[in-house]
N, CA and C atoms as a LAMMPS dump frame, in Angstrom:
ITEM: TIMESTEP
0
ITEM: NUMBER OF ATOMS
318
ITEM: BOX BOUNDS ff ff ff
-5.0000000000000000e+02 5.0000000000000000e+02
-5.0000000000000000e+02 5.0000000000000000e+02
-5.0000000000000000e+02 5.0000000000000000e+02
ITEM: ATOMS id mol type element x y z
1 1 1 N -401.665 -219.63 364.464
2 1 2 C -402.508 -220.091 365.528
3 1 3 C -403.941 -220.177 365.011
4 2 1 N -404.37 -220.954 365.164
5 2 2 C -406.066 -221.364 364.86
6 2 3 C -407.047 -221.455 365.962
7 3 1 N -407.642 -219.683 365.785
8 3 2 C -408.451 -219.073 366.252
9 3 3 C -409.919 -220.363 366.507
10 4 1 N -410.342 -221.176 365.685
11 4 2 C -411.374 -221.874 365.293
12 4 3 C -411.107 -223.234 366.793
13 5 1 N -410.294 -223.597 366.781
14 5 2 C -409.783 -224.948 367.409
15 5 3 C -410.969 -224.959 368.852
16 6 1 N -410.258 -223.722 369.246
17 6 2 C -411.094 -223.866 370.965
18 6 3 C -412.856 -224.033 370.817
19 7 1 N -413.481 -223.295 369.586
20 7 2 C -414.95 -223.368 369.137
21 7 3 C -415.27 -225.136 368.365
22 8 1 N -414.484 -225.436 367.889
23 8 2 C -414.609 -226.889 367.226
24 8 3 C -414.118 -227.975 367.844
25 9 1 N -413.149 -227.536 369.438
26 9 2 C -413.55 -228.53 370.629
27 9 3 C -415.146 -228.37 371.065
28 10 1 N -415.504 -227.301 371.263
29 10 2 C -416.698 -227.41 371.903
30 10 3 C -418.234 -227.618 371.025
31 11 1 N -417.761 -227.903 370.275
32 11 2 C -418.937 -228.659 369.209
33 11 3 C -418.929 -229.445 369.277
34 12 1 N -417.544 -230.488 369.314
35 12 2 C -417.83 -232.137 369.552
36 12 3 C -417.906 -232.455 370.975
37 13 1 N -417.996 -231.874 371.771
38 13 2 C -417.734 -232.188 373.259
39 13 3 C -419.764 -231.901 373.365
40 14 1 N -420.065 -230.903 372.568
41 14 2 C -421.677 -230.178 373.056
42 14 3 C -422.388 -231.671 372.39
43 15 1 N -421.635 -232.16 370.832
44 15 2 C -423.016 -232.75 370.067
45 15 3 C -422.635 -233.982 371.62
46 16 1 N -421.621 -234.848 372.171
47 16 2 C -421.283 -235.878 372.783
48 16 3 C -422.004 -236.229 374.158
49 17 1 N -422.061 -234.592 374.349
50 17 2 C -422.861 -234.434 375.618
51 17 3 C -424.393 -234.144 375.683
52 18 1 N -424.465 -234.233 374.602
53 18 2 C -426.175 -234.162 374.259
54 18 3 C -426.938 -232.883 374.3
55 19 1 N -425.673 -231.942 374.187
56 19 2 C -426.194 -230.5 374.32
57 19 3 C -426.911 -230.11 373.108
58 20 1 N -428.278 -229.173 373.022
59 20 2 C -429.372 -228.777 371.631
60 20 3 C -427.955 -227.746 371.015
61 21 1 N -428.635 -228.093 369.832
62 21 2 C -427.046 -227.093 368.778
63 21 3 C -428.237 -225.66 368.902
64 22 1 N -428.752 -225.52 369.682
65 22 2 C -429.267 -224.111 369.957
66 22 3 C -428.463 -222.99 370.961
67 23 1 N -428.116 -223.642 372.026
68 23 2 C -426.988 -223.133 372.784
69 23 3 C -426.096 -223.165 372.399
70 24 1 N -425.367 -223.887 371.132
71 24 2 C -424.315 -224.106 370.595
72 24 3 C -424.158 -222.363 369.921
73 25 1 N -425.219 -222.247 369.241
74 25 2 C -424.823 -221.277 368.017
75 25 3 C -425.365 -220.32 368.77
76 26 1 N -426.177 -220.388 369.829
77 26 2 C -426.205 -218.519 370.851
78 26 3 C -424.747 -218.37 371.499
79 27 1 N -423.831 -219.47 371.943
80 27 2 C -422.698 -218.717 372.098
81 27 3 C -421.69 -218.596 371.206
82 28 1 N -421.92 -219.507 370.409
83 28 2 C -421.411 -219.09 369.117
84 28 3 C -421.174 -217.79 368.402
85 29 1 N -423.006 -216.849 368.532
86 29 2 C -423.227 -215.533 367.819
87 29 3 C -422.155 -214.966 369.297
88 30 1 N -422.974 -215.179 370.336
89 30 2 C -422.213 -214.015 371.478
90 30 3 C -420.708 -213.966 371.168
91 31 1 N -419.992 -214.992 370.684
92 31 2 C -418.451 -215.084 370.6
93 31 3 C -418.447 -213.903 369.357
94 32 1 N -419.343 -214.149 368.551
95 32 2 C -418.797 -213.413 367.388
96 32 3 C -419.086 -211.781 367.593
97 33 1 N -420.063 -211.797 368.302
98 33 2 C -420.17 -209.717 368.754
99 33 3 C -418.998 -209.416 369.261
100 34 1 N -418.652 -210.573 370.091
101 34 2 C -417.393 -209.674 371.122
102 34 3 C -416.318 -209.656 369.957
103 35 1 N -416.176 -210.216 369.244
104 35 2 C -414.674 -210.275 368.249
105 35 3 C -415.162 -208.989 367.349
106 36 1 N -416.344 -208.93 366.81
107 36 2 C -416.508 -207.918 366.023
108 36 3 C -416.587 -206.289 366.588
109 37 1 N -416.589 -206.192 367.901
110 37 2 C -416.551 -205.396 369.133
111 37 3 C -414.978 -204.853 369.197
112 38 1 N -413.943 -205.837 369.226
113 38 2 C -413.031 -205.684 369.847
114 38 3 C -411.871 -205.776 368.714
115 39 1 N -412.748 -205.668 367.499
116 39 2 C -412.387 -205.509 366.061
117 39 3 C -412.389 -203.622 365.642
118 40 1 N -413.135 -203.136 366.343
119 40 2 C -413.251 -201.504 365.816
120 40 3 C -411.592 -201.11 366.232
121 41 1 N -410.888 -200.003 365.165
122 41 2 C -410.74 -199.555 365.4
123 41 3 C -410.24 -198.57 366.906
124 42 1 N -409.115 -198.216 367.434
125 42 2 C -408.834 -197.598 368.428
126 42 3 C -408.393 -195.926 367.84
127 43 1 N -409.206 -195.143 368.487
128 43 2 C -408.441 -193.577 368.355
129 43 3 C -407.71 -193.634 369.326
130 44 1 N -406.427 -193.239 369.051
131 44 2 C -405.439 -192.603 369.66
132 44 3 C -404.636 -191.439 369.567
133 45 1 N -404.408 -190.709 370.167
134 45 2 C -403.729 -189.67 370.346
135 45 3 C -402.414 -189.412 370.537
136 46 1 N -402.001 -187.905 370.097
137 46 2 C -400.484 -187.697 370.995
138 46 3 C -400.712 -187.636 372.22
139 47 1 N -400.036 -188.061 373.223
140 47 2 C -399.885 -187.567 374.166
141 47 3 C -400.634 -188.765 375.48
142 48 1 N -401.698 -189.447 374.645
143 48 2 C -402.619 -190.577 375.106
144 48 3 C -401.313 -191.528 376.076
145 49 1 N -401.374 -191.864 377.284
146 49 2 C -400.857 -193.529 378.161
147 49 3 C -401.309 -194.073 377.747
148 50 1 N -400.184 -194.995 377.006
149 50 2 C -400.382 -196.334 376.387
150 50 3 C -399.924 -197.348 377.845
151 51 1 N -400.786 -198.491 378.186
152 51 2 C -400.96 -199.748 379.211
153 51 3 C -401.019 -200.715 378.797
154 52 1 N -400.43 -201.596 379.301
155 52 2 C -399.754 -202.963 378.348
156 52 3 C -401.278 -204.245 378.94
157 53 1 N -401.758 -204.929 378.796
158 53 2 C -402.596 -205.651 379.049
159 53 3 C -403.007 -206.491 380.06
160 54 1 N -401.713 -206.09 380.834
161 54 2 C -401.689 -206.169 382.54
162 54 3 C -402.151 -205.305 383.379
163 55 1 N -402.085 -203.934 382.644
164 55 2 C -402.77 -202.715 383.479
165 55 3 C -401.155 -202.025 383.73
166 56 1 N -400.101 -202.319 383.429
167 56 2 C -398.977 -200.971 383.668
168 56 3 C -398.625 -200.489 382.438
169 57 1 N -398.305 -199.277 382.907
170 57 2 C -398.418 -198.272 382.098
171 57 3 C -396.702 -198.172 381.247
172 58 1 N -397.246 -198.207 379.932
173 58 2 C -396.002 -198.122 378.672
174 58 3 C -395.233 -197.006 378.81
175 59 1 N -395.87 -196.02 378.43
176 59 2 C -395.251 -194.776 377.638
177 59 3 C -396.82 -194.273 377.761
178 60 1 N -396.487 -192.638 377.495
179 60 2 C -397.34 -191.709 376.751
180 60 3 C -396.804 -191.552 375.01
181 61 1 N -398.154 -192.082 374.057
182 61 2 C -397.892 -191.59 372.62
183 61 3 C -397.215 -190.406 372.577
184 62 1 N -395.725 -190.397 371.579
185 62 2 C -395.294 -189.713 371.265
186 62 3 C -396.079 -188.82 369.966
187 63 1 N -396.18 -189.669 368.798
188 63 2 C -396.985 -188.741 367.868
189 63 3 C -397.725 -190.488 367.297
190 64 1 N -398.517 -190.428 366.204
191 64 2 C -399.18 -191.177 365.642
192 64 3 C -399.447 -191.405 364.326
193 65 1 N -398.175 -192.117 363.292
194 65 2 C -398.323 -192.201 361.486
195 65 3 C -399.895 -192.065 361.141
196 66 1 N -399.516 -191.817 359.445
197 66 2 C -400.843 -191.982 359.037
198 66 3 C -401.502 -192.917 359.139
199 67 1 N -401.232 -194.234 359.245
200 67 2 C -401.721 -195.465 359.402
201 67 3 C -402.374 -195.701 360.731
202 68 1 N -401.896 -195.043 361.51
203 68 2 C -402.733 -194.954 362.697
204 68 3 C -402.172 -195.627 364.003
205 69 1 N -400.933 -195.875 363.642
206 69 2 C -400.126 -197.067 364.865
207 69 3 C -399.855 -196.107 365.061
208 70 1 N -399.304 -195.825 366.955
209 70 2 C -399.197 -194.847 368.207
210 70 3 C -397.793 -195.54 367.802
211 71 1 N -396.687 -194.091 368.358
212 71 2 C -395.108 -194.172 368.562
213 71 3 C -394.936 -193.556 369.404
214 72 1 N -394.036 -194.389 370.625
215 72 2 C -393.677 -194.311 371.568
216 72 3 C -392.524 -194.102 371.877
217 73 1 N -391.617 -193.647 372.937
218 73 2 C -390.395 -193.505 372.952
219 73 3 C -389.811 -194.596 374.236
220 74 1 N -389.305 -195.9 374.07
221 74 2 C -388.754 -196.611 374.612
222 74 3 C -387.272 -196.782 374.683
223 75 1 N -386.432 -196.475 376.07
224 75 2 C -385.195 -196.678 375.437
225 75 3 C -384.125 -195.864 374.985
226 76 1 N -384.855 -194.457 375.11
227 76 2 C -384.137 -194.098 373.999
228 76 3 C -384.639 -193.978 372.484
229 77 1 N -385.453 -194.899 371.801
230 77 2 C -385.661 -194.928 370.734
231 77 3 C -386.971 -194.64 370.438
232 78 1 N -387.416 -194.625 369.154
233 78 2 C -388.975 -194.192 368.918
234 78 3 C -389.238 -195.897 368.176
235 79 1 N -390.286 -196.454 369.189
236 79 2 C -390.75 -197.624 368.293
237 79 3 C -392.298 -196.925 368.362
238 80 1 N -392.795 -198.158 366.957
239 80 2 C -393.908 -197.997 366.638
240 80 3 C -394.91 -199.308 367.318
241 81 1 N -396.105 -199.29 367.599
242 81 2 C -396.799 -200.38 368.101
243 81 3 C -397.709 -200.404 367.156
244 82 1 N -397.619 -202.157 366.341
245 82 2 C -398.895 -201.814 365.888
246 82 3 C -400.3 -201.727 366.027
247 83 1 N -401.063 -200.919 365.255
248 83 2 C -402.495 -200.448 365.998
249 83 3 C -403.39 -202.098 365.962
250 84 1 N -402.784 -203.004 365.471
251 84 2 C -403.721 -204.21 365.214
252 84 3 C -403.813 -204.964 366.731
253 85 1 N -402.588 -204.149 367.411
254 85 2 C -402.627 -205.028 369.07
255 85 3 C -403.416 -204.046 369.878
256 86 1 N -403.989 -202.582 369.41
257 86 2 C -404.743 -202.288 370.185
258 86 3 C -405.815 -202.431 370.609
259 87 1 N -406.516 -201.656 371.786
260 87 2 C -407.922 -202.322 372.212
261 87 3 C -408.112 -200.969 373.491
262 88 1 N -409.447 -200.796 373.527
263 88 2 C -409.928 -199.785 374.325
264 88 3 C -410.341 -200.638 375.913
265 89 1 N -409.569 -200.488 376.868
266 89 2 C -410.037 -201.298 378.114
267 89 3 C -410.324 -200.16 379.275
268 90 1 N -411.501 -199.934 379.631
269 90 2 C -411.78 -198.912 380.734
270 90 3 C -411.322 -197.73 380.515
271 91 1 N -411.541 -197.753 379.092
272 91 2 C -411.177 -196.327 378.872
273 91 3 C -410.032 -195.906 378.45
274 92 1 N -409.018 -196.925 378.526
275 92 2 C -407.742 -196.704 378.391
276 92 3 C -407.42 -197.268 376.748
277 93 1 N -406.746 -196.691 376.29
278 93 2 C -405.379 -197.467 375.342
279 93 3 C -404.736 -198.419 375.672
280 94 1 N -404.781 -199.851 375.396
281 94 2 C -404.189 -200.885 376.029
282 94 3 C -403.13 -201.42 374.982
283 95 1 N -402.622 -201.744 374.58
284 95 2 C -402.101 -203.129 374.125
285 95 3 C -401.71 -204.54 374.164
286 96 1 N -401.662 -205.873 373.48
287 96 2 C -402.106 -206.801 373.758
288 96 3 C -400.544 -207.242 373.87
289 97 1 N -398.986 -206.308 373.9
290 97 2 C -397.362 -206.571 373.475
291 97 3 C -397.337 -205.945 375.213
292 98 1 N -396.233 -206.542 375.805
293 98 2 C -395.501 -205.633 376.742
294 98 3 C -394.653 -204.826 376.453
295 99 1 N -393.902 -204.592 377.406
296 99 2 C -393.123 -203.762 377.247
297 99 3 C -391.806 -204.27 376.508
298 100 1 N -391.219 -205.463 377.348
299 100 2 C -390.755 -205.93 376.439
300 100 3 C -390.844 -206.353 375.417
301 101 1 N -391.84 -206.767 374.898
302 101 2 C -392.093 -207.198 373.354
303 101 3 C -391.644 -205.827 372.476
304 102 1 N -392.125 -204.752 373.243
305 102 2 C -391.76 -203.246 372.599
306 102 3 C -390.598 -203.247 372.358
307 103 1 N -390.291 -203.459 373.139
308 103 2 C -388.795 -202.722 373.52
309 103 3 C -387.815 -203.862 372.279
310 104 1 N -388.156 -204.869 372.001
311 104 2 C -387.527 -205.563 371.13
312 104 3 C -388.096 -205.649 369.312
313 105 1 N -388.608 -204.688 369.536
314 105 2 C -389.123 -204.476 367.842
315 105 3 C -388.067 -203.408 367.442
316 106 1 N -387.994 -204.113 366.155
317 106 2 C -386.412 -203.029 365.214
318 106 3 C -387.329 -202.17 364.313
């Protein structure tokens, strides 16, 4: 998927519409804080509610590899989520997979 596409519609749509490439590249930077924002790192814990990106609630972390991905117990089974779908939302442990997406990782 190409992250770039939705920003390089709105460059030719801004130069077409006669928009200053000054507003172009202030939301440009603002796009890039929030990615570099939502790029840190998540601590997680044992024991932490993991919430799927709808706002319902997964599982509580079972324990957490060295690598830092939270394992959960779905099922019956212990899957792992990886930490690259996490994200801190109101405080919470979120992830960007449902449940089902969980629930179907081998």
């Amino acid at each position: 998927m190409n992250k770039f596409a939705p920003l390089a519609a709105l460059a030719a749509f801004a130069t077409l519409a006669g928009i200053p490439s000054a507003v172009f590249a202030e939301t440009t930077q603002s796009v890039r804080e929030v990615t570099e924002e939502a790029a840190a790192p998540v601590k997680v814990n044992a024991g932490a509610m993991l919430y799927s990106a709808n706002g319902y609630r997964i599982a509580p972390v079972y324990r957490v590899t060295a690598d830092g991905n939270p394992q959960v117990m779905l099922d019956g089974r212990l899957v792992t989520v990886p930490a690259s779908t996490l994200s801190e939302v109101n405080g919470k442990v979120t992830t960007a997979l449902s449940k089902r997406d969980l629930a179907s990782i081998k």
